[in-house]
mmJSON file of the N, C-alpha and C atoms, coordinates in Angstrom:
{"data_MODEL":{"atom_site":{
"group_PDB":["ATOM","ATOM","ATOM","ATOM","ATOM","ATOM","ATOM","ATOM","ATOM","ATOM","ATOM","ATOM","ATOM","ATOM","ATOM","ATOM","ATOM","ATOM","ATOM","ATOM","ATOM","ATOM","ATOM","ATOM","ATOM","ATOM","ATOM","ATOM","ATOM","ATOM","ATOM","ATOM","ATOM","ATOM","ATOM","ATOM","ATOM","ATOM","ATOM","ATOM","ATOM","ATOM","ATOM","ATOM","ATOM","ATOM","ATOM","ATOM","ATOM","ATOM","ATOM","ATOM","ATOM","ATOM","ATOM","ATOM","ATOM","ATOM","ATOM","ATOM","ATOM","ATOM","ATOM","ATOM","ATOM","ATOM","ATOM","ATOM","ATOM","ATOM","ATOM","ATOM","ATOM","ATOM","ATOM","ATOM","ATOM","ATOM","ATOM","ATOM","ATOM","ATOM","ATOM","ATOM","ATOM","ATOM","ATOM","ATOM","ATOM","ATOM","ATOM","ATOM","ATOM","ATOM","ATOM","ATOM","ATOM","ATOM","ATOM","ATOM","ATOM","ATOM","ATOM","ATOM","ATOM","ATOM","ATOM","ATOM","ATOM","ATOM","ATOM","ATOM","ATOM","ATOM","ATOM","ATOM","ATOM","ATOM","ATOM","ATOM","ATOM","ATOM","ATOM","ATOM","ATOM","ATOM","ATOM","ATOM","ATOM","ATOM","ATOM","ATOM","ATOM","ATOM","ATOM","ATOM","ATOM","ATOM","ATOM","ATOM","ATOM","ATOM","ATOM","ATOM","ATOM","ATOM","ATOM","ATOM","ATOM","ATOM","ATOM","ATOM","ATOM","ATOM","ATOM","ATOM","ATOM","ATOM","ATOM","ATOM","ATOM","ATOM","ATOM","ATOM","ATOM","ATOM","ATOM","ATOM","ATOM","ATOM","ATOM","ATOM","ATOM","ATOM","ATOM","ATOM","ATOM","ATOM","ATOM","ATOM","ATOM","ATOM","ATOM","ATOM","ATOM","ATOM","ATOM","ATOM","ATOM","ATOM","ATOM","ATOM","ATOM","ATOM","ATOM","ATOM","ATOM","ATOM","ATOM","ATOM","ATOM","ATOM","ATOM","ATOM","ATOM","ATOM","ATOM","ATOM","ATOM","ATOM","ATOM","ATOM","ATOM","ATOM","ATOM","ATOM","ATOM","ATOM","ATOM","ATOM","ATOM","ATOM","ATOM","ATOM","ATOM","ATOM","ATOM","ATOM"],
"id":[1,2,3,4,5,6,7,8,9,10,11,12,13,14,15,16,17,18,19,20,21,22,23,24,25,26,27,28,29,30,31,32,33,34,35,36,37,38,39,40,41,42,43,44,45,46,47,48,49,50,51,52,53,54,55,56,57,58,59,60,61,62,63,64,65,66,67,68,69,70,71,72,73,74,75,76,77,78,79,80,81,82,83,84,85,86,87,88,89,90,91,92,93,94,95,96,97,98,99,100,101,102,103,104,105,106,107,108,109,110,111,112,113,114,115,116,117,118,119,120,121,122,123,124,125,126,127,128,129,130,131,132,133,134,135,136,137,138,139,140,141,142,143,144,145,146,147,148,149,150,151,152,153,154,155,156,157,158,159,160,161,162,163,164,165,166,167,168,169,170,171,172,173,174,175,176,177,178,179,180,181,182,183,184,185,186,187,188,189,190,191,192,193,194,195,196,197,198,199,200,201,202,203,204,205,206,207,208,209,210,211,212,213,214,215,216,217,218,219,220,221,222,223,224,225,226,227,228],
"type_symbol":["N","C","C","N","C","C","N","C","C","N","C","C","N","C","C","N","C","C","N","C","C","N","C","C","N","C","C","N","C","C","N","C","C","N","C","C","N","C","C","N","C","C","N","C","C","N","C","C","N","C","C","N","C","C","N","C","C","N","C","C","N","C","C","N","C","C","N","C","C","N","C","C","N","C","C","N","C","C","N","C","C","N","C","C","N","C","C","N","C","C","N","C","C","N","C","C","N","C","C","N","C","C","N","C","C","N","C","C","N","C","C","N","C","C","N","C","C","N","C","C","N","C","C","N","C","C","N","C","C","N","C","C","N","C","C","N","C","C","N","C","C","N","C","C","N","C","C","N","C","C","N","C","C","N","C","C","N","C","C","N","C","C","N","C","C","N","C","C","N","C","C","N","C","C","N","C","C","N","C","C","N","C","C","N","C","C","N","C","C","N","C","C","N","C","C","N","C","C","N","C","C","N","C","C","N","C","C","N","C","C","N","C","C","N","C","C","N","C","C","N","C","C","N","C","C","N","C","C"],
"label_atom_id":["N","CA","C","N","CA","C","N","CA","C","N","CA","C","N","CA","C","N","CA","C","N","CA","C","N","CA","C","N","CA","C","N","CA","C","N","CA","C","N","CA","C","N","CA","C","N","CA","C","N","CA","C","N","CA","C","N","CA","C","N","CA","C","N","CA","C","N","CA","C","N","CA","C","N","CA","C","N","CA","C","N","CA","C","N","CA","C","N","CA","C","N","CA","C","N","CA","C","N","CA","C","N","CA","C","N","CA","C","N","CA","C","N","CA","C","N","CA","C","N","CA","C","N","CA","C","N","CA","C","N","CA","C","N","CA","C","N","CA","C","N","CA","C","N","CA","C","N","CA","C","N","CA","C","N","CA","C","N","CA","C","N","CA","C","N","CA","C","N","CA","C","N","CA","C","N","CA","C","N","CA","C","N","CA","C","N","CA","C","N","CA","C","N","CA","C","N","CA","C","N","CA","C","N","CA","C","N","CA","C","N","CA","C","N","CA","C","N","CA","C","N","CA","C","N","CA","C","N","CA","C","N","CA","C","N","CA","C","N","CA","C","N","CA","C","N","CA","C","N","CA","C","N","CA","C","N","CA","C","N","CA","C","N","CA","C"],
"label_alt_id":[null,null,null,null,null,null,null,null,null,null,null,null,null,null,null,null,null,null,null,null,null,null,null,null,null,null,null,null,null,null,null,null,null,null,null,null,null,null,null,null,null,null,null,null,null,null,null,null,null,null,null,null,null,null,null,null,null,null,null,null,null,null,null,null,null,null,null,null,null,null,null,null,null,null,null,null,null,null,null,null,null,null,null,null,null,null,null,null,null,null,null,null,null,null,null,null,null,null,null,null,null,null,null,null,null,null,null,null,null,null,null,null,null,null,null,null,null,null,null,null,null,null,null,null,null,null,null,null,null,null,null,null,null,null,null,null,null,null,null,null,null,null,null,null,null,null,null,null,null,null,null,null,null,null,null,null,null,null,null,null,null,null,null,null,null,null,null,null,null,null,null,null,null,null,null,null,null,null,null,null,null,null,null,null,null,null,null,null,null,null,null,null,null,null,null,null,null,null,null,null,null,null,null,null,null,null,null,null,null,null,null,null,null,null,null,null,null,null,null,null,null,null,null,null,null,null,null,null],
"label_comp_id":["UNK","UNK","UNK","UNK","UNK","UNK","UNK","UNK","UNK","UNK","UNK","UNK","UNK","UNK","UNK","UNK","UNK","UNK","UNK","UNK","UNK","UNK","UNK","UNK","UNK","UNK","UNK","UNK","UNK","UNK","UNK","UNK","UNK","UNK","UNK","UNK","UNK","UNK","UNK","UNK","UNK","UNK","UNK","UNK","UNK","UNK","UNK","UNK","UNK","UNK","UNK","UNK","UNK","UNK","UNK","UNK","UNK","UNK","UNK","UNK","UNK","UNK","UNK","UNK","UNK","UNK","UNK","UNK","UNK","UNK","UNK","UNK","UNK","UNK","UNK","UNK","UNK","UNK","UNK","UNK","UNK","UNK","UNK","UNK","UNK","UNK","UNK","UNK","UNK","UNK","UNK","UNK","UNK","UNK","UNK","UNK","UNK","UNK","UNK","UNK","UNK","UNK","UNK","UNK","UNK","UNK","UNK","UNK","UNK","UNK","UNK","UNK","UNK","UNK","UNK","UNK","UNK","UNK","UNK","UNK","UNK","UNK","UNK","UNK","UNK","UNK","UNK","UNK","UNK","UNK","UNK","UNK","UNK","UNK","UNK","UNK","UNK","UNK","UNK","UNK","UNK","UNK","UNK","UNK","UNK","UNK","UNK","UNK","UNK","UNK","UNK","UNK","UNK","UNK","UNK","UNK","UNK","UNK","UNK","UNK","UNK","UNK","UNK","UNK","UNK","UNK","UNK","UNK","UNK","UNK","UNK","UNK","UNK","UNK","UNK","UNK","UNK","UNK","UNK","UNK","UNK","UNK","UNK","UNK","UNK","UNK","UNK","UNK","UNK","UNK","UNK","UNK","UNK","UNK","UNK","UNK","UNK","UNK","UNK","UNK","UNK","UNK","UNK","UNK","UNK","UNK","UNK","UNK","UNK","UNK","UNK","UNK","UNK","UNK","UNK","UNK","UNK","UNK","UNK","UNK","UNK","UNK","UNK","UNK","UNK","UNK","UNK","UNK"],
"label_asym_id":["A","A","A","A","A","A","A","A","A","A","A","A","A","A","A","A","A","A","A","A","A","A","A","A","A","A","A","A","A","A","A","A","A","A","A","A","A","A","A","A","A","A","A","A","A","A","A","A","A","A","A","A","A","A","A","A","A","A","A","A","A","A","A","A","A","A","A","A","A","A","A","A","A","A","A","A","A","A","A","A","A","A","A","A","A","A","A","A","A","A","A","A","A","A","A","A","A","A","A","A","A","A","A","A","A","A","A","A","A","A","A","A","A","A","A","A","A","A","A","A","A","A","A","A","A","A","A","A","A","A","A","A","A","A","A","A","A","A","A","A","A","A","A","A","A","A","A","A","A","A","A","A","A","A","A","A","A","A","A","A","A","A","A","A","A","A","A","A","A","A","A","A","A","A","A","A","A","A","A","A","A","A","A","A","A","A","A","A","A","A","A","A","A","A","A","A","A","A","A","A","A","A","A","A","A","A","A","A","A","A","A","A","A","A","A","A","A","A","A","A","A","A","A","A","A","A","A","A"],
"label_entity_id":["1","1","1","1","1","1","1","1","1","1","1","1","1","1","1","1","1","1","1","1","1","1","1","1","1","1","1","1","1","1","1","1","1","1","1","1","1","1","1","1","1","1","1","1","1","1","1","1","1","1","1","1","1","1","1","1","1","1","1","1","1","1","1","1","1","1","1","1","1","1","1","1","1","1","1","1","1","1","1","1","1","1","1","1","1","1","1","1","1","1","1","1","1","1","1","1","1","1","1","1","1","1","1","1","1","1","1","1","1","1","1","1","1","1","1","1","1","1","1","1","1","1","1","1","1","1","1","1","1","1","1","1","1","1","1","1","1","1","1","1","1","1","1","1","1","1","1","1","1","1","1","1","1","1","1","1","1","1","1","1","1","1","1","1","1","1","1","1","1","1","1","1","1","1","1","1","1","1","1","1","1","1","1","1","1","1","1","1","1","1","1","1","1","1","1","1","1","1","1","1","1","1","1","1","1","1","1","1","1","1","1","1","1","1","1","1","1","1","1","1","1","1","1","1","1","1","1","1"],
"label_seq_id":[1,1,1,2,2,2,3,3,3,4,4,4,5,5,5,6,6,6,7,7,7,8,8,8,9,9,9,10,10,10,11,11,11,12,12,12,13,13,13,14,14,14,15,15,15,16,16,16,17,17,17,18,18,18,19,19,19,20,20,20,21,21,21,22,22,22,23,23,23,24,24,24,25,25,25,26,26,26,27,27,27,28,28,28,29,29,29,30,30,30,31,31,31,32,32,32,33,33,33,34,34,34,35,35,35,36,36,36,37,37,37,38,38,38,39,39,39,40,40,40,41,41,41,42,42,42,43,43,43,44,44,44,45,45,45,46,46,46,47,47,47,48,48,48,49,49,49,50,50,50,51,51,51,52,52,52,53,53,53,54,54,54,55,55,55,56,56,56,57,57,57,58,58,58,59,59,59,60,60,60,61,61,61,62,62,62,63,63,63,64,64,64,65,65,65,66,66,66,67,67,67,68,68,68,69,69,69,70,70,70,71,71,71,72,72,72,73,73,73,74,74,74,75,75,75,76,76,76],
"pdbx_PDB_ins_code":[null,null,null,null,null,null,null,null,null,null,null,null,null,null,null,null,null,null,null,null,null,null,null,null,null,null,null,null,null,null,null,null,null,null,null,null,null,null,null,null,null,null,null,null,null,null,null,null,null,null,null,null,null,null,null,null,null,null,null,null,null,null,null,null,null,null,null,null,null,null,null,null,null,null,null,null,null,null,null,null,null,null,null,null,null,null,null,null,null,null,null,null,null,null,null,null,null,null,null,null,null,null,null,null,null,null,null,null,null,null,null,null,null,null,null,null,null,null,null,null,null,null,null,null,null,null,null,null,null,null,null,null,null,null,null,null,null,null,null,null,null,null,null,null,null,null,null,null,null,null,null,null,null,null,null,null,null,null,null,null,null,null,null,null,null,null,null,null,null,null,null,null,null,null,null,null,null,null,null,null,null,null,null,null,null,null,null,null,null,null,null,null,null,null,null,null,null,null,null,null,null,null,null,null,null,null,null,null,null,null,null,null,null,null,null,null,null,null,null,null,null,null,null,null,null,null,null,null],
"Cartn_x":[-74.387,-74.688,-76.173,-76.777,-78.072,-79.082,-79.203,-79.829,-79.3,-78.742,-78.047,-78.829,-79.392,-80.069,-81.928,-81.702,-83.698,-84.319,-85.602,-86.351,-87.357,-87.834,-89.22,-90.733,-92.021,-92.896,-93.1,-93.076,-93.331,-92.821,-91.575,-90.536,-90.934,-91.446,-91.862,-91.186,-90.866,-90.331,-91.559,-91.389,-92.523,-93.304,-94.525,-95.265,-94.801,-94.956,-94.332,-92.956,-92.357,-90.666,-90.304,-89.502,-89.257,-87.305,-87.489,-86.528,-84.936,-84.077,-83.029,-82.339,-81.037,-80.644,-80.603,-80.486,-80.651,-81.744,-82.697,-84.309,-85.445,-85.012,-86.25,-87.158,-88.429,-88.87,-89.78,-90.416,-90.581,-91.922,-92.684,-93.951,-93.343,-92.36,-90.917,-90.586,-90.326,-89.644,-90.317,-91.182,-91.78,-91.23,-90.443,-89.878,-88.437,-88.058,-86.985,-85.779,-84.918,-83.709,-83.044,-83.569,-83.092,-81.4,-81.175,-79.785,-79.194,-79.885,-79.342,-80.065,-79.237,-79.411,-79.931,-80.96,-80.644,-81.464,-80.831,-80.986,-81.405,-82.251,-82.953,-83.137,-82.726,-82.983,-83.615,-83.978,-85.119,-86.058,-86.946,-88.051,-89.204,-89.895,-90.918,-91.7,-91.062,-91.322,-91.355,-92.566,-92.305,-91.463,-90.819,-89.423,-88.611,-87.913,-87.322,-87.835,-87.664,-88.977,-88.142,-88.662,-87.735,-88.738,-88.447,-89.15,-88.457,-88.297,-87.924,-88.323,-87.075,-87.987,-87.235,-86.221,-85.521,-84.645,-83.626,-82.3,-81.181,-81.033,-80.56,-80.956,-82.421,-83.065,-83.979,-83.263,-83.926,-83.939,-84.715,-84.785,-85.149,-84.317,-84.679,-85.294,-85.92,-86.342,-86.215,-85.173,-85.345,-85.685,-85.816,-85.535,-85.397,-83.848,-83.446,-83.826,-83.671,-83.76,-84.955,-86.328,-87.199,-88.165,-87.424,-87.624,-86.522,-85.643,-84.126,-83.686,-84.398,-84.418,-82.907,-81.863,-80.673,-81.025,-80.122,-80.385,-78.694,-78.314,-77.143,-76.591,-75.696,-74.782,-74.347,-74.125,-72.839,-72.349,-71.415,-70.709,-71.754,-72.448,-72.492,-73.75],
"Cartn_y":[20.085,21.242,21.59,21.507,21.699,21.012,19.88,18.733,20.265,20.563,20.912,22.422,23.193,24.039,23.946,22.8,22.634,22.423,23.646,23.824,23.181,22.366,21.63,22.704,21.736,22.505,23.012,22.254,22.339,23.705,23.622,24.762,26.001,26.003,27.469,26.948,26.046,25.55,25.898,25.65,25.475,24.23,24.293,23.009,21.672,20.26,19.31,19.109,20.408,20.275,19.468,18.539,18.359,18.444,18.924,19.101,18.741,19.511,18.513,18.397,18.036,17.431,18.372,20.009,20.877,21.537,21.004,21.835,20.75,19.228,18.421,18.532,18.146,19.13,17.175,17.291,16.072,15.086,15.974,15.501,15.073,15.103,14.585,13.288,12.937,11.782,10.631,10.097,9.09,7.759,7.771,6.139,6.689,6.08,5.219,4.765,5.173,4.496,3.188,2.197,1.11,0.771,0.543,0.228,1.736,2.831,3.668,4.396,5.229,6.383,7.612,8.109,9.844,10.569,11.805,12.738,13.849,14.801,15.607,16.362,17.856,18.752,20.135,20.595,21.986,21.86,20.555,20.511,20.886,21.097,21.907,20.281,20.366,18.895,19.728,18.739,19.539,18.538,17.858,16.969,16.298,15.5,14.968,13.252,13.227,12.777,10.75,10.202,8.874,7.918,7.22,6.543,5.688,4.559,3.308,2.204,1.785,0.753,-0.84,-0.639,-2.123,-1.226,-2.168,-1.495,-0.346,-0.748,-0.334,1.0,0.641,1.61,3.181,3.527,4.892,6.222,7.398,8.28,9.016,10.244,11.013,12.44,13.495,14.842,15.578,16.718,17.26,19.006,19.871,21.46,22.085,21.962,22.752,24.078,24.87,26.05,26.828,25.926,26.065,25.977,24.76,24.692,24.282,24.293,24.174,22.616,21.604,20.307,20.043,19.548,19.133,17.365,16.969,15.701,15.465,14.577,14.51,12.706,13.17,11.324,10.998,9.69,8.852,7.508,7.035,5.666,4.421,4.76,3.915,2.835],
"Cartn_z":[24.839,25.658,25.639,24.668,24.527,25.045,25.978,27.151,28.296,28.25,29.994,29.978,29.088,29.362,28.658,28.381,28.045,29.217,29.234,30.14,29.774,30.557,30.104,30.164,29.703,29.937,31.495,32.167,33.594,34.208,33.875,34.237,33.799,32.832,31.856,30.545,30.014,28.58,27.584,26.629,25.22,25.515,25.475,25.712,24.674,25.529,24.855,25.528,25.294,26.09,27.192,27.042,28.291,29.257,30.014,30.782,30.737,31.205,30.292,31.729,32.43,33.107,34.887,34.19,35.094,35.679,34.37,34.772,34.69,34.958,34.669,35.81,36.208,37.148,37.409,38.701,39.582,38.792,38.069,37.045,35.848,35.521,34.217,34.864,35.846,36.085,36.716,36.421,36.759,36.57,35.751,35.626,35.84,37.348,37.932,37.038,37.111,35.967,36.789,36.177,36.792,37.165,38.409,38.871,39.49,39.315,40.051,40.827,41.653,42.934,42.062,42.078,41.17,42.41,42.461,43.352,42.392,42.577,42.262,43.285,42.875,43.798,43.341,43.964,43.589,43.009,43.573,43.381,44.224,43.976,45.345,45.84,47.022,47.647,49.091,50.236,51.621,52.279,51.985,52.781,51.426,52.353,51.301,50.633,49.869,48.662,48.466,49.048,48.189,47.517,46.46,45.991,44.971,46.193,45.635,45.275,43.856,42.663,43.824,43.975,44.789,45.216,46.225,46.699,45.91,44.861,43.728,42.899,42.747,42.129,42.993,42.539,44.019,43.504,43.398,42.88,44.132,44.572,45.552,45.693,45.688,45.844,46.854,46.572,47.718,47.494,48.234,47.909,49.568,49.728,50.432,50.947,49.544,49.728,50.13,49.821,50.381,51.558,51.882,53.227,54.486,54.068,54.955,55.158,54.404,54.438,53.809,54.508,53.392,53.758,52.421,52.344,52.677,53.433,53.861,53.542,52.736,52.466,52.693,53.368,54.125,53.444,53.27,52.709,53.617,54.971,55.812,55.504],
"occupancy":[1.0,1.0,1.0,1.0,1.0,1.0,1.0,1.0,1.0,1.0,1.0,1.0,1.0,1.0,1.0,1.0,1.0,1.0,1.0,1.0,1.0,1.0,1.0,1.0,1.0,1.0,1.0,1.0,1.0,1.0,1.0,1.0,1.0,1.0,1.0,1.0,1.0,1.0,1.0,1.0,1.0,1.0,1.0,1.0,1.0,1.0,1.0,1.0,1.0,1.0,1.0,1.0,1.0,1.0,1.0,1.0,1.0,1.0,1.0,1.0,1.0,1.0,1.0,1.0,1.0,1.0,1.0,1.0,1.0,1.0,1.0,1.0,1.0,1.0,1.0,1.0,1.0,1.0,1.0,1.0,1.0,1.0,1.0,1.0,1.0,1.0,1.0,1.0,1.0,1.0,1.0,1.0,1.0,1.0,1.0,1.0,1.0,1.0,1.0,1.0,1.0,1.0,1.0,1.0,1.0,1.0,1.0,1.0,1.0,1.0,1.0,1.0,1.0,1.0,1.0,1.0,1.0,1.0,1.0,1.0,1.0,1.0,1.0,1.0,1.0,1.0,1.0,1.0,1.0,1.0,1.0,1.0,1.0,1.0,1.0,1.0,1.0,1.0,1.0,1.0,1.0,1.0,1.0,1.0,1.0,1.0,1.0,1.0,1.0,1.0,1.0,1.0,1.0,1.0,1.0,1.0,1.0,1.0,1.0,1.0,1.0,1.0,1.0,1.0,1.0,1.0,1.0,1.0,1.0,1.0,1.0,1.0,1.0,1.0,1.0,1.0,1.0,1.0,1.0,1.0,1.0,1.0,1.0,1.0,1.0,1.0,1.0,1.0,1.0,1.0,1.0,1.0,1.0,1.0,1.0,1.0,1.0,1.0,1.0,1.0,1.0,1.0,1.0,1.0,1.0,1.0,1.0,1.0,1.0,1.0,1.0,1.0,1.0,1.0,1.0,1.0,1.0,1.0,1.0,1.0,1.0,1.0,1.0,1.0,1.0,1.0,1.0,1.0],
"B_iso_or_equiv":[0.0,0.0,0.0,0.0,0.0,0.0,0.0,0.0,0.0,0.0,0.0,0.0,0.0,0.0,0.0,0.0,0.0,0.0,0.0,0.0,0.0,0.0,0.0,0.0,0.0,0.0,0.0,0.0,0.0,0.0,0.0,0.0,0.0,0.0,0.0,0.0,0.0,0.0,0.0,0.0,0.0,0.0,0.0,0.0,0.0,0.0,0.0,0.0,0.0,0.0,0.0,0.0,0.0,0.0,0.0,0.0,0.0,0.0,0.0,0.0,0.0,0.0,0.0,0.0,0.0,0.0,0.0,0.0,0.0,0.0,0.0,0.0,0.0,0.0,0.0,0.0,0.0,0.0,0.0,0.0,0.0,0.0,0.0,0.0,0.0,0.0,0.0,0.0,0.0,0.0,0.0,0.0,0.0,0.0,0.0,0.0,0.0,0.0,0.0,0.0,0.0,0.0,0.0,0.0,0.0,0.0,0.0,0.0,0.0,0.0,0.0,0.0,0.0,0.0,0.0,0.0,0.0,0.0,0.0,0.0,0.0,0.0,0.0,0.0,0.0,0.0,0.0,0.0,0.0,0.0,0.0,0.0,0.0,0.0,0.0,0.0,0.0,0.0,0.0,0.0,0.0,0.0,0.0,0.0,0.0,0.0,0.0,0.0,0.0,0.0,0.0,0.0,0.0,0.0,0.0,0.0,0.0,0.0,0.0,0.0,0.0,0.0,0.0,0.0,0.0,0.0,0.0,0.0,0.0,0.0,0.0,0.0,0.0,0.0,0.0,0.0,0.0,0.0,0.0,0.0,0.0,0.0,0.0,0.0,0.0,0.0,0.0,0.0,0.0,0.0,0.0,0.0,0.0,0.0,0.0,0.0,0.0,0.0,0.0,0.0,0.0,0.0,0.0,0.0,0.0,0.0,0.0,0.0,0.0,0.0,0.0,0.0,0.0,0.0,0.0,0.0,0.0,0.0,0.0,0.0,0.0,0.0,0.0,0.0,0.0,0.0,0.0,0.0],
"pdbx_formal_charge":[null,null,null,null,null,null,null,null,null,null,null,null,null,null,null,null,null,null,null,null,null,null,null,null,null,null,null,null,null,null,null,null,null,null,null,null,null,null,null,null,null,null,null,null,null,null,null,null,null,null,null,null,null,null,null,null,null,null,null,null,null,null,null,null,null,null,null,null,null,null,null,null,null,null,null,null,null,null,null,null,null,null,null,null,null,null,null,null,null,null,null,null,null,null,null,null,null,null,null,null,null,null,null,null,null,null,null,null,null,null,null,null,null,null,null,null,null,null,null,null,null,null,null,null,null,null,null,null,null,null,null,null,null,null,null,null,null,null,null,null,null,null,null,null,null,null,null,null,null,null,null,null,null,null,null,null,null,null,null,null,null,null,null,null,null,null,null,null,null,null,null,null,null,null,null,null,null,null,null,null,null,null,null,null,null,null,null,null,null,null,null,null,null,null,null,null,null,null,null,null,null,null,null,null,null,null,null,null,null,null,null,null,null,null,null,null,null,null,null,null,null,null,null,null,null,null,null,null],
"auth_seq_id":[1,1,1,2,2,2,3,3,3,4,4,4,5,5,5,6,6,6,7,7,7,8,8,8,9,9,9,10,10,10,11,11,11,12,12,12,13,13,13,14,14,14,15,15,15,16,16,16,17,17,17,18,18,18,19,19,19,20,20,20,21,21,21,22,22,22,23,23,23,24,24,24,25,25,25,26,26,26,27,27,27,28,28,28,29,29,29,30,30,30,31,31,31,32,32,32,33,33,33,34,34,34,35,35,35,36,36,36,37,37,37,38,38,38,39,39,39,40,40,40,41,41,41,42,42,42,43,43,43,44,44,44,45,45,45,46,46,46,47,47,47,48,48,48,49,49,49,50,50,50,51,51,51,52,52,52,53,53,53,54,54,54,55,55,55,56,56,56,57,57,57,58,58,58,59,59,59,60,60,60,61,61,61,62,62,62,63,63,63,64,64,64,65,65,65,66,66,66,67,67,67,68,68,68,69,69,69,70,70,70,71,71,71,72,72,72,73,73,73,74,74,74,75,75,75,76,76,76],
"auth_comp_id":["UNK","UNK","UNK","UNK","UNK","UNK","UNK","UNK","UNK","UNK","UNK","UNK","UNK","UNK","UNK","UNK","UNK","UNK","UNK","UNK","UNK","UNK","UNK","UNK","UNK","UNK","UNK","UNK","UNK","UNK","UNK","UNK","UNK","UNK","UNK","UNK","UNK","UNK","UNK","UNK","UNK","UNK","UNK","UNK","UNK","UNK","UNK","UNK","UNK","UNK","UNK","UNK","UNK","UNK","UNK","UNK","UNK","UNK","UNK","UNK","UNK","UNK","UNK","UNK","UNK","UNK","UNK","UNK","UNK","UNK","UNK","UNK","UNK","UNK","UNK","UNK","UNK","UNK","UNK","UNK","UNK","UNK","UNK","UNK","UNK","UNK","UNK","UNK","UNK","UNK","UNK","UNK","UNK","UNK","UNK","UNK","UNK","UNK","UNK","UNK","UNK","UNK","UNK","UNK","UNK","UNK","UNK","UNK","UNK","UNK","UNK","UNK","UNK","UNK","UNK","UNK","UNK","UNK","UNK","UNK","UNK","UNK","UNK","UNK","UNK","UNK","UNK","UNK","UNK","UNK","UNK","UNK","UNK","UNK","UNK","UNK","UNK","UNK","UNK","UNK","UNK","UNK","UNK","UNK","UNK","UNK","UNK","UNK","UNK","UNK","UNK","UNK","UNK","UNK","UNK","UNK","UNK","UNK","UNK","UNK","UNK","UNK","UNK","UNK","UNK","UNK","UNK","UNK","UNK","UNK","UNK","UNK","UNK","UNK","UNK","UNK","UNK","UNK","UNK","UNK","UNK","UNK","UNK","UNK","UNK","UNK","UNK","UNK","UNK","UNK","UNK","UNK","UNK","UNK","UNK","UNK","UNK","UNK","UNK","UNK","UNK","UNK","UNK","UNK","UNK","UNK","UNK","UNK","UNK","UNK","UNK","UNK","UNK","UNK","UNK","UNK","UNK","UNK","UNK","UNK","UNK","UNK","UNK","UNK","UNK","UNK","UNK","UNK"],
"auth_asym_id":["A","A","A","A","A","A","A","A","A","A","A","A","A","A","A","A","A","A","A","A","A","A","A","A","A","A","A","A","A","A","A","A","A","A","A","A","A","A","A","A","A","A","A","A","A","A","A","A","A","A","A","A","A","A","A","A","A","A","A","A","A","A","A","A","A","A","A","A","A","A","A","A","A","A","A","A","A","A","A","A","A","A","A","A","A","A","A","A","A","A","A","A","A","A","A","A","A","A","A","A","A","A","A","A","A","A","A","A","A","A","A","A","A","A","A","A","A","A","A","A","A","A","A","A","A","A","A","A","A","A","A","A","A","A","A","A","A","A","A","A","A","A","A","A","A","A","A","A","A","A","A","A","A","A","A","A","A","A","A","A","A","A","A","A","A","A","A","A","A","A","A","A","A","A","A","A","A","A","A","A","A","A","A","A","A","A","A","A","A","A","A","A","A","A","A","A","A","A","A","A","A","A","A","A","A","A","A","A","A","A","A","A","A","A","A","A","A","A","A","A","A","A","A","A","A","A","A","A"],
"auth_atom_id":["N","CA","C","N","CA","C","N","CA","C","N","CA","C","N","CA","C","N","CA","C","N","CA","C","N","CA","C","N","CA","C","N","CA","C","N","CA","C","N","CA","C","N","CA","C","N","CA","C","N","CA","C","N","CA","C","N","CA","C","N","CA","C","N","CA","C","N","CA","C","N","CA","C","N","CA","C","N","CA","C","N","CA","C","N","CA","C","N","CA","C","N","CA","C","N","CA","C","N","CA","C","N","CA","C","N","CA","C","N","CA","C","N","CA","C","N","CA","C","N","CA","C","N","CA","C","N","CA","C","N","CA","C","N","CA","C","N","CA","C","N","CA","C","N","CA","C","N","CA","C","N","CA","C","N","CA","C","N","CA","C","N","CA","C","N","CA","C","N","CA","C","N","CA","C","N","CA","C","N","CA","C","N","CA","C","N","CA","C","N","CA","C","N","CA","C","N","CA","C","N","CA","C","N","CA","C","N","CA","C","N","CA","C","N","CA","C","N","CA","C","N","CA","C","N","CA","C","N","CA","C","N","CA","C","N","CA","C","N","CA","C","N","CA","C","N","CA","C","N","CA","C","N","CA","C","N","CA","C","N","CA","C","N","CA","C"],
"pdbx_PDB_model_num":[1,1,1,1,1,1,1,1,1,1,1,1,1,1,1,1,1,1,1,1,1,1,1,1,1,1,1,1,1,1,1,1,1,1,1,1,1,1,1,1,1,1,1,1,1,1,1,1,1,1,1,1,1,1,1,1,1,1,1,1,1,1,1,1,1,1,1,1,1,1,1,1,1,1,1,1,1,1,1,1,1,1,1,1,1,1,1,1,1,1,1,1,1,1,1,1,1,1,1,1,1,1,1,1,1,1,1,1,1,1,1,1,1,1,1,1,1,1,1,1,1,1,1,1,1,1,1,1,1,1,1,1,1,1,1,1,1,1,1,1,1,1,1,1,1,1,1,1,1,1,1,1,1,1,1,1,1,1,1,1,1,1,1,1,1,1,1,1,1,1,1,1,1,1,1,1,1,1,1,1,1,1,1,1,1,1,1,1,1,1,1,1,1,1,1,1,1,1,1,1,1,1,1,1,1,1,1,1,1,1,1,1,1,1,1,1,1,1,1,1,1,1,1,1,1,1,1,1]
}}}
């Protein structure tokens, strides 16, 4: 339980801190987890954010709420 509410520094955490699964913030995630999709949202991004390692590997950013951008998923 304690990953699911650590606020990183970025966020307003204790310096050093870093982010735990609900508050990692877009300057936290620089390396790509190989073989997967991760979506990230409420990050202050002005669209929606992709940045891909290969087909596979893809890390996305988005923040809706800020600017009305939804990121929308399809099987297709």
């Amino acid at each position: 339980m304690e990953s699911i509410f650590r606020v990183g520094y970025v966020r307003g955490g204790k310096e050093g801190d870093k982010g735990g699964i609900f508050w990692a913030d877009r300057a936290e995630l620089k390396d790509v987890i190989s073989g997967f999709r991760q979506i990230v949202g409420h990050n202050r991004v002005d669209d929606i954010t992709v940045v891909r390692q290969d087909e596979k590997t893809v890390i996305i950013f988005c923040d809706c709420l800020r600017n009305d951008k939804y990121l929308i998923l399809d099987n297709s």
